[in-house]
C-alpha positions, 0 to 999 in steps of 0.5 A: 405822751400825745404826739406833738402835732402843730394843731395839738401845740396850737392848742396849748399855746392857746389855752395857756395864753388865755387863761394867763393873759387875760387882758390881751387878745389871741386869736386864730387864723383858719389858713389851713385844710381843705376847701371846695373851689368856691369856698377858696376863691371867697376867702382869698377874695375877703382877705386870706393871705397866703402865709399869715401865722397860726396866731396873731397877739395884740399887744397893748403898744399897738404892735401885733406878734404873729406866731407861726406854729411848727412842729419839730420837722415842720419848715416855714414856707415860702409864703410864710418866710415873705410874711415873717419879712414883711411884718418885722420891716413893719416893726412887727414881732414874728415867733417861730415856735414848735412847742408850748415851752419854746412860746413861754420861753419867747414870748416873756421878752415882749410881756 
């Protein structure tokens, strides 16, 4: 079994999404690696935020689902936890999954 690392569960949720729900639209949010010091002073000064989830979900209610993607060990950062605050006062839907069984499970009481 290939290790469950975050980008390889990112992955399949991904996948698994599109090709189930075709009419929706999930899309990634390229917030991690490393960057040289210009490259990282133009995206925060285009709009990365730190702390804005793995993936994002429209859905059709014009509500938007952020996903957050952990692995079994992973914690979600501080920056991260302000997000997950800020979207659901908003009446936002965050999920904090940390495998493709764990989305399919949370993500039918929205769909």
């Amino acid at each position: 079994m290939k290790k469950q690392t975050e980008a390889y569960i990112q992955n399949q949720i991904f996948i698994w999404f599109h090709n189930t729900y075709k009419d929706y639209i999930i899309h990634s949010v390229p917030n991690g690696g490393y960057r040289d010091t210009a490259e990282a002073v133009a995206m925060k000064n285009t709009g990365t935020v730190p702390g804005i989830s793995d993936l994002i979900i429209w859905l059709p209610n014009q509500r938007a689902m952020m996903i957050e993607v952990k692995d079994k060990k992973g914690k979600q950062s501080e920056a991260q936890i302000k997000i997950q605050n800020k979207l659901e006062k908003i009446d936002g839907i965050y999920l904090l999954v940390r495998s493709l069984e764990d989305f399919k499970e949370q993500i039918k009481n929205y769909l």
